[in-house]
C-alpha positions as CSV (number, residue, x, y, z in Angstrom):
1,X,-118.8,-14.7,-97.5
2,X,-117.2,-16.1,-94.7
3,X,-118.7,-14.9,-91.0
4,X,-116.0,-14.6,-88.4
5,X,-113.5,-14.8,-90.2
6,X,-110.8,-12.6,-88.3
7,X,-110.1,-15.7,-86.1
8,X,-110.5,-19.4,-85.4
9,X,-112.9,-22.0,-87.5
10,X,-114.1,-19.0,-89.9
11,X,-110.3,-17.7,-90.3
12,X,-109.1,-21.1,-91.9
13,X,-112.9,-21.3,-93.3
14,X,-111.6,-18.1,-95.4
15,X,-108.1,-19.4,-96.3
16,X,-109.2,-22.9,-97.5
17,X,-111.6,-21.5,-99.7
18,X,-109.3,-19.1,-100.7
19,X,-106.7,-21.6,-101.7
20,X,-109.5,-23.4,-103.1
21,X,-110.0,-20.5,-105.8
22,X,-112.8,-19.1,-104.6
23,X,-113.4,-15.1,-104.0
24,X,-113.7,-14.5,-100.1
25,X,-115.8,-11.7,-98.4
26,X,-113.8,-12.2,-94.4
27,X,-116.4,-10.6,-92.5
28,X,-115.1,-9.2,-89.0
29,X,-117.5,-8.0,-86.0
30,X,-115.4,-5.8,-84.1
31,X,-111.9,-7.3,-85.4
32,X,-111.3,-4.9,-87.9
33,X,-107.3,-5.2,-88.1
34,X,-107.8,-9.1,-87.7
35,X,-110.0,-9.3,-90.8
36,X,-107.7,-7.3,-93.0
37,X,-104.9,-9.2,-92.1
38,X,-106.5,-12.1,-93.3
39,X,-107.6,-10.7,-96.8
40,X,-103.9,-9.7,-97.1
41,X,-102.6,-13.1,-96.2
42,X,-104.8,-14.4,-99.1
43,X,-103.5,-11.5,-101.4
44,X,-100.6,-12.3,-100.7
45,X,-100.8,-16.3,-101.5
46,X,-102.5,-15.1,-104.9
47,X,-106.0,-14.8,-103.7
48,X,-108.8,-12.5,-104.2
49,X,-110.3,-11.4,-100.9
50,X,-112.2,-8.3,-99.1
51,X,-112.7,-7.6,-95.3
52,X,-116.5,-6.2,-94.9
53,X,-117.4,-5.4,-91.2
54,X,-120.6,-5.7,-89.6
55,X,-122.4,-7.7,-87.0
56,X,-124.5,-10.6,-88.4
57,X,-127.3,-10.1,-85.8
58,X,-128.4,-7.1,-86.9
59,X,-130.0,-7.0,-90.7
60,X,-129.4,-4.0,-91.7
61,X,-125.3,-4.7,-91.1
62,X,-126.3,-8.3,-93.0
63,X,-128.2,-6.3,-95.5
64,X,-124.7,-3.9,-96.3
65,X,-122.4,-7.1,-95.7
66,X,-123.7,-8.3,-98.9
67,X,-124.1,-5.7,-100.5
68,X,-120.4,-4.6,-100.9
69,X,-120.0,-8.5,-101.4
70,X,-121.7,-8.6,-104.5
71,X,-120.3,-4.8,-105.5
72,X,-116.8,-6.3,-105.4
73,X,-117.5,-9.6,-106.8
């Protein structure tokens, strides 16, 4: 799970660990079409992503976040 990862330091967070092999969860706050178009550049590539919105400061967003983190994973 990769926080802010529509943009900037979490975006190429999400893509290295992506090439890397690993699953990636690109959360996006507010970003929505920003964080898909990064789980479709790692589809793309040959990656496994999902975009999961929600706002980290709030727990009960955190609380869903990784919850349909571990459902798809």
């Amino acid at each position: 799970l990769v926080t802010g990862a529509s943009s900037g330091i979490g975006l190429a967070v999400a893509k290295g660990l992506a090439r890397a092999g690993a699953r990636v969860a690109v959360n996006y706050h507010s970003d929505r079409e920003g964080g898909e178009a990064v789980v479709r550049e790692i589809v793309d590539a040959g990656g496994e992503a999902i975009a999961v919105g929600g706002d980290v400061s709030q727990e009960a967003d955190v609380e869903r976040i990784m919850a349909e983190t571990v459902q798809a994973f």
